[in-house]
Structure formats: C-alpha cells, structure tokens
C-alpha positions in Angstrom: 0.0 0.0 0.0 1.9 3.1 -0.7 2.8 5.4 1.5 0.7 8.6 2.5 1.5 11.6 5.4 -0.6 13.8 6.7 0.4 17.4 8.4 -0.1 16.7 12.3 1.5 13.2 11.8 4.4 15.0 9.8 5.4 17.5 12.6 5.0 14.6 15.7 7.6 12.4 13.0 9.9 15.6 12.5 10.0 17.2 16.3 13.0 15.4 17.0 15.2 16.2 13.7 14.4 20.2 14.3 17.5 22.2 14.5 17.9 24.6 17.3 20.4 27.1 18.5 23.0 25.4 21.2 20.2 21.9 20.8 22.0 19.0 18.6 19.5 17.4 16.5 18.7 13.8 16.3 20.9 11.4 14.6 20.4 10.5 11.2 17.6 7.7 10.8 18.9 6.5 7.3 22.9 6.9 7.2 23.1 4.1 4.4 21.3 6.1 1.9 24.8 7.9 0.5 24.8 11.6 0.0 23.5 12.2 -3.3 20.6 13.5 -4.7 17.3 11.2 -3.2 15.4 9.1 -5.2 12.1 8.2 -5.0 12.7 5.4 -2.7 14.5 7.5 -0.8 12.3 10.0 -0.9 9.7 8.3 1.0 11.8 6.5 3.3 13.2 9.5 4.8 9.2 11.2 4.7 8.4 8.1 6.8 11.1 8.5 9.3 11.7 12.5 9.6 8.1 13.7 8.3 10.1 16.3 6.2 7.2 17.3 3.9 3.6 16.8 4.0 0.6 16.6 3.0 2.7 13.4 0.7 1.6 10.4 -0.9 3.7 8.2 -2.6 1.3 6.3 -4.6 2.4 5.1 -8.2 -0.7 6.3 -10.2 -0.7 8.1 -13.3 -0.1 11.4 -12.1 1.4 10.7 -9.0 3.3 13.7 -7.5 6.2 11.4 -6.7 8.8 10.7 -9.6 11.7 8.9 -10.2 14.0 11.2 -8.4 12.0 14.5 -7.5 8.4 15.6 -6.0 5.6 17.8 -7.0 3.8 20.9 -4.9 0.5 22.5 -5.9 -0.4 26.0 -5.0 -1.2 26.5 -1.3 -3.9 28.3 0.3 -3.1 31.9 -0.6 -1.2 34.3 -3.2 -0.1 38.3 -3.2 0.5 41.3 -5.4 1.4 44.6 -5.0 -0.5 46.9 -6.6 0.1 50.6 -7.9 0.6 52.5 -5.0 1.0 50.6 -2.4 3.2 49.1 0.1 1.1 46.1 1.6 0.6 42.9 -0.3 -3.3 42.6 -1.5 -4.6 38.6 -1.3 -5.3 38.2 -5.1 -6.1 33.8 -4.2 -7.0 32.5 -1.3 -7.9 28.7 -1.8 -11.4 29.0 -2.7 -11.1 30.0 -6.3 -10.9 27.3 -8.7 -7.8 29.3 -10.7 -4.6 31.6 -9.6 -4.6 34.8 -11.6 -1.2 35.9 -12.5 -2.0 39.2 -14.4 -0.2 40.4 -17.4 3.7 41.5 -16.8 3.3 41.1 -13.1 5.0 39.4 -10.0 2.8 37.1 -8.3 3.9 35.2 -4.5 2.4 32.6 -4.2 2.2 30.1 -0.9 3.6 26.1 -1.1 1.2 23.0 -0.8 3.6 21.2 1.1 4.6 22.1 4.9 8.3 21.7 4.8 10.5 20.2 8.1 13.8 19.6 6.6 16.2 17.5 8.7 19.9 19.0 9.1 21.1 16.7 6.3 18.8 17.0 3.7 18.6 20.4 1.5 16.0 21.4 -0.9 15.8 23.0 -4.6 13.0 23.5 -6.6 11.8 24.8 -9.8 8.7 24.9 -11.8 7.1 23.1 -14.0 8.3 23.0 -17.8 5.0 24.0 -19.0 4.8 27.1 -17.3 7.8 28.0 -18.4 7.0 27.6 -22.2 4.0 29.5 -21.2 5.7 32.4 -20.0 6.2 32.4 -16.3 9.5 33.0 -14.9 10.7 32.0 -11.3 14.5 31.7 -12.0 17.3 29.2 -11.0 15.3 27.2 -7.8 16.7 28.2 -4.9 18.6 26.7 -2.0 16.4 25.6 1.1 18.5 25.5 3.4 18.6 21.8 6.0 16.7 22.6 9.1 14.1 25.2 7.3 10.7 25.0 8.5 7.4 26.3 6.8 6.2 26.6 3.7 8.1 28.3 0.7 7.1 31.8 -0.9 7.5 31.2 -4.8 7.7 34.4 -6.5 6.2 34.1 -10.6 6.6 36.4 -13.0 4.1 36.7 -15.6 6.6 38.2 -19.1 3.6 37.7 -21.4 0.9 40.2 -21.9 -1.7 38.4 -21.1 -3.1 36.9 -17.7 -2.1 33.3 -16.9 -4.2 30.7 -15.2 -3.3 28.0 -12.6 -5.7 26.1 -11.6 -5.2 25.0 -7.8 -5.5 21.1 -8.3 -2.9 21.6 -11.1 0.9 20.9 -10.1 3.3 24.6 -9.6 6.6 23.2 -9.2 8.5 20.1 -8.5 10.8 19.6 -5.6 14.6 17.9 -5.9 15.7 16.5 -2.2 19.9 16.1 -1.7 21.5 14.4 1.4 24.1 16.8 2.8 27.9 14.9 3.5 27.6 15.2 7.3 24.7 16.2 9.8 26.2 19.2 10.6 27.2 20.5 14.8 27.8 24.0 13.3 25.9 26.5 11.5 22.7 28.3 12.4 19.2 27.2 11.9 17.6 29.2 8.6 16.2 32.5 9.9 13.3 32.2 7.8 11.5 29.7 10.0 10.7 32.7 12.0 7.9 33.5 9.4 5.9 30.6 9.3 3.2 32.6 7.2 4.8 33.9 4.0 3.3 37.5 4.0 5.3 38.1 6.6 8.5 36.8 4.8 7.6 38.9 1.8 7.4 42.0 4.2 10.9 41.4 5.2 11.8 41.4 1.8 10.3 44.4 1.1 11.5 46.7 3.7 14.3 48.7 2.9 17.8 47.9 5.2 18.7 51.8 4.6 17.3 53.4 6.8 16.2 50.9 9.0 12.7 52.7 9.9 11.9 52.5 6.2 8.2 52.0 4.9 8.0 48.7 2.5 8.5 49.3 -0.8 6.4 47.7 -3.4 7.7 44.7 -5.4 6.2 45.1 -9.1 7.2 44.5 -12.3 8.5 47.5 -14.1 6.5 46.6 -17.7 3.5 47.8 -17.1 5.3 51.3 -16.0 7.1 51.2 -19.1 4.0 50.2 -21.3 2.1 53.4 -19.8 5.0 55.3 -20.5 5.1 54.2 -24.6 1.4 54.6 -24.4 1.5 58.2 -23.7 4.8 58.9 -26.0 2.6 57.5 -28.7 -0.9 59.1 -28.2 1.6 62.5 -28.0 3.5 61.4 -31.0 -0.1 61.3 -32.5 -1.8 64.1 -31.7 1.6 66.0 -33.0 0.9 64.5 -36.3 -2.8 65.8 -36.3 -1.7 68.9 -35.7 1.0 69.1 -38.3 -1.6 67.6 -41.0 -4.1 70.3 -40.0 -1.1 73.1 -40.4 -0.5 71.6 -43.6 -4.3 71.7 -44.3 -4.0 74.9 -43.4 -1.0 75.8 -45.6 -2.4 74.6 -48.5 -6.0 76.5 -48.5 -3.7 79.5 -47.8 -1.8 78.4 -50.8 -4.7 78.1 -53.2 -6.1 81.4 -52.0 -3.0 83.2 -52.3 -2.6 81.6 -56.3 -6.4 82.9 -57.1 -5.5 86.2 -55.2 -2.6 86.9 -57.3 -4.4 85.5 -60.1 -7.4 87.7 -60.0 -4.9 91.2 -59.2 -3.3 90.5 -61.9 -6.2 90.5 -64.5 -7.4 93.3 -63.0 -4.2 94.8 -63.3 -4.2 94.2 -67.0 -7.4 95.8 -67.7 -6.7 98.8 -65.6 -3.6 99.2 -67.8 -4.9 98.9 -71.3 -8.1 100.8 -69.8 -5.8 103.6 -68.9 -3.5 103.2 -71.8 -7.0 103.9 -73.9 -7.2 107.4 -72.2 -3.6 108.3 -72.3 -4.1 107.7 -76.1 -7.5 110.0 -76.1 -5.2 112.6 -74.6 -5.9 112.6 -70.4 -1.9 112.4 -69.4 -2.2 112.5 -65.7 -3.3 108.8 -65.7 0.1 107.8 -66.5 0.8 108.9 -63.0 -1.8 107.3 -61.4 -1.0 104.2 -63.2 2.6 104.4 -62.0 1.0 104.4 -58.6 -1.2 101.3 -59.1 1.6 99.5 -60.7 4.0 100.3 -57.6 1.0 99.7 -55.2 0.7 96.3 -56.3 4.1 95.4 -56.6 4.0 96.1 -52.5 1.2 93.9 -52.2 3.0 91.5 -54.4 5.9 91.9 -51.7 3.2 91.2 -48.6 2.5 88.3 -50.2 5.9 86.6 -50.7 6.4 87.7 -46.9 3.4 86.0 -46.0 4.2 82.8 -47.7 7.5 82.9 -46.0 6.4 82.7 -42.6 4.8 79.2 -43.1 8.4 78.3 -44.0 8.2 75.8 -40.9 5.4 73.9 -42.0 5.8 70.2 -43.6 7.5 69.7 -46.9 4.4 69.2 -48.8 3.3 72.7 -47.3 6.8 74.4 -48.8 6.7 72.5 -52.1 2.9 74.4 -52.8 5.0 78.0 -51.5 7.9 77.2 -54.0 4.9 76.9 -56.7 3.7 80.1 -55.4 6.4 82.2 -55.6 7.1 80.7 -59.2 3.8 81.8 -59.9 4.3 85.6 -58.3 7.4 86.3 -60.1 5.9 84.9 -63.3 3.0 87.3 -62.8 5.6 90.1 -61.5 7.4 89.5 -64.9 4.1 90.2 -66.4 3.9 93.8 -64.9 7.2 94.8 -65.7 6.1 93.8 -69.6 3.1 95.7 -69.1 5.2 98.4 -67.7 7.7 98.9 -70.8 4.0 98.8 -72.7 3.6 101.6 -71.0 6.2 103.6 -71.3 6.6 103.0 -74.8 2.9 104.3 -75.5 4.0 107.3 -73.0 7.1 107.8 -75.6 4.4 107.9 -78.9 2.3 110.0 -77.0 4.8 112.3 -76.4 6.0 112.3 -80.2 2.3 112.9 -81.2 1.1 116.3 -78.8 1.8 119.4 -80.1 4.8 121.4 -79.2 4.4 123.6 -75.9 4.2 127.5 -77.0 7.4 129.3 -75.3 8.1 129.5 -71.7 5.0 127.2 -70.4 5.8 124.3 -68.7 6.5 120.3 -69.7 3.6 118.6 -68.2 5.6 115.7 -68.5 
C-alpha cells in the first residue's frame, strides 16, 4: 500500500530532527542512503522516518506527485500582489477559487502546498514546471532551502507575457529535488526564515528597505506595465503631434490656393486697368500715367506682402513648402508680367509724347 502523510503526523515524526540554536538534533535515521541526490525510494523512506514534507503520498498512479527522483507541490492556500501604490501585499487567491490569476507583466507570490520540516542533512531546490515556463512564467534558478528550514516556501512568478495566466489550484506549480548533505552538521545556524511561518510576513521582510532601518516597504512590481504606460503616452503625444501638423498643412495649403487665385485675380485686374488707362492716355488725359505708376508700384508692395506672407509658413511640412515654392514661381511669373506691361507703357508714353503738339514758349513740360 503506498505510502501517504498527513500534516499533524508530519510535525509529531519531525520534532526530533528540528535544529535549534546550542540543541543537537537527532541522529540521522537512514545513514546508508549515501549523499546524493534522493530518489524516489529515498524520498519516501526519509518522509516516513523524519516527516520532512507533508501533505505526501507516494502512490504510483498516473499522475502521481512522486517521480523517479524528485516531487511535486501544488499551490497552497493563498497568493499576493502589490498593486500601484501601495506598500502592503493585496490577497489576489485564497484557496477557494478554482484558478490563480497571475496578471499580465506582473509578480505574483504565491504560498507552497507542502509544509516543509527539513532535517539537518537534507537540502532542498525546486523549480517549476516546464509547462509554465514555455508558457511564459519566470521564477529563476530554484533556490537553495537550506537543512533545518521550517514552513512553507514563498515562490515568486513572473508573468513576461501580456496576457493573464491561469493556474488552476489542483494543477501541479513546481516540483521539488531533495539532496543528502555529506555530514549532519554540529555547526551552522538554523535558517532564519523559519521565523515567518506565514509567507506575508516573509515577503514584508523582503520588502522593507535595510537603509534606513525605519523605512516604509517598498512595493515589489514589475516594471513593464510602468514602461508600457509610459510608450502609451509617447505614442498618443506622437499622435496628436501629427494631427496637428496635418491640420497646419491643411492649413498651408487653403492659404496656398487662395494666395494663387488672389494673385491670379490682381493681376487680371491689373491688366485691364492698364490697357483701360493706356485707352485714355491715347484719347489725350496724361495724368493717368501717374496714377497708373501708382497702381503699378501699389501692387508690386502687395505683391511683396504676399511673398512675406508665404515665407512665414516656411516651418510647415515639406508638402506645405513645395505648394510655397509653386507660389512664388507663380508671383514672379506674374511680377514678370507687370514689368512687360510696364515697358508697354512707357513706350505708348514715348508715342504720345511724339504725337502732342509742341508747348508755346516759356510754359511748362507737363511731362
């Protein structure tokens, strides 16, 4: 019948093997097993004669806890985070759920199954399961428990993935590797951690600074989600800066256009005021070359306004100072136009002046 232990049986079998300060343990009950790492036959003879782990059972069914050379723990009764903010763990599991929750990019403690009472000549790693690794979750190289260590271990997970990760409680965590030390040892301290037989307590310790000593806890998280909500923000401002440069490029470009029809429209006008005015000069009314030297020069400043103008969106986006270019192409082919009209002019204001009569002596040039 195989073999099965219970917890209050465990700590009556493992009283005697408990290391304590200036106390010399019990012999050991199994000193021809060599010092090696246990197998299963070992396993359960030294959880039959030292109780060092229980609940156990040591059955051979299909998916028995106990393998060839190593044992498995489930998840134990409870499990802590520490959330934005604060300094306390928060119970996110407490043995009545049917799943652990190990959130996205977070680090999750969680509690043992097994009640460990280690003997002074037996030391402890474990690690977890493979699957959860290829899942995602991360708990490291297993650590050393140390002979003589009491309690139940505080397994830290870390969740790299983005998305939340389900354990469901009847569902092995990790599995446990048992090695016989060379001697049982008379020197060396007991593990301190026995003196936190509840594992919040253990991952307070952890989490209070050593400097300075009267230091609140700090709170254990994973920096990933800091760092998402950080990208997040760089992004929505990366795009909102885009927005606003497509809308001053919007905005360039209805300037453009406008600015091309202005310039298009004074010129036309421009034109028929000067052949309108060229008309009269040639019906004889000669002070409208003067006013049409104004209009000419007038325009040429608002000609000038409008280069300025365009200029000052030089800081907008490329496709904003490709439409100015074509703008100012357009300007000084229209400014070319008024200079042509200009030499028109002047060269009707030459035949005019061939074609009045001469001035009678001693009056004055009107020109």
């Amino acid at each position: 019948m195989p073999f099965k232990l219970a917890e209050n049986d465990a700590e009556r079998l493992a009283a005697p093997f408990k290391m304590r300060a200036g106390q010399k343990a019990a012999p050991d009950p199994c000193g021809d097993i060599p010092e090696a790492l246990l197998s299963a036959d070992h396993i359960i003879e030294y959880v039959e004669k030292t109780g060092m782990i229980a609940p156990f059972d040591g059955g051979n069914f299909k998916k028995s806890p106990l393998k060839a050379a190593s044992y498995e723990s489930k998840i134990g009764k409870c499990a802590y985070q520490f959330e934005k903010g604060k300094n306390y763990p928060t119970t996110i599991f407490d043995g009545t759920q049917q799943f652990l929750t190990v959130p996205a990019n977070s680090i999750v403690f969680v509690e043992s199954e097994i009640f460990f009472r280690l003997p002074p000549f037996i030391a402890v790693r474990f690690n977890l399961q493979i699957n959860h690794v290829h899942r995602g979750l991360l708990l490291g190289t297993g650590p050393l428990v140390d002979p003589g260590f009491w309690g139940r271990l505080c397994i830290p997970l870390h969740n790299l993935t983005n998305e939340d990760y389900l354990i469901p409680k009847e569902d092995g965590l990790i599995w446990i590797e048992f090695t016989k030390t060379s001697s049982n040892p008379e020197h060396g301290r007991p593990p301190s951690n026995t003196e936190f037989p509840e594992i919040k307590d253990f991952i307070l310790k952890a989490a209070k600074p050593q400097i300075p000593s009267d230091a609140q806890p700090i709170s254990i998280r994973s920096s990933i989600p800091d760092m998402v909500e950080k990208a997040d923000k760089k992004s929505q401002a990366a795009a909102d800066s885009a927005k606003k440069s497509e809308q001053s490029a919007q905005t360039m470009r209805n300037y453009s256009v406008g600015g091309v029809i202005a310039g298009a429209i004074a010129v036309v006008t421009l034109a028929a005021t000067v052949f309108g005015i060229s008309i009269d000069y040639f019906t004889g009314n000669r002070s409208q070359i003067r006013e049409l030297q104004e209009i000419v020069a007038g325009n040429g400043e608002q000609f000038d306004d409008h280069v300025e103008a365009v200029d000052a969106f030089g800081g907008a986006e490329l496709e904003a100072r490709a439409t100015t270019s074509a703008l100012r192409a357009q300007i000084e082919s229209q400014e070319n136009e008024i200079e042509t009209l200009r030499a028109e002019i002047d060269l009707l204001h030459s035949q005019v002046r061939r074609l009045a009569p001469p001035n009678p002596e001693g009056s004055e040039n009107p020109n």
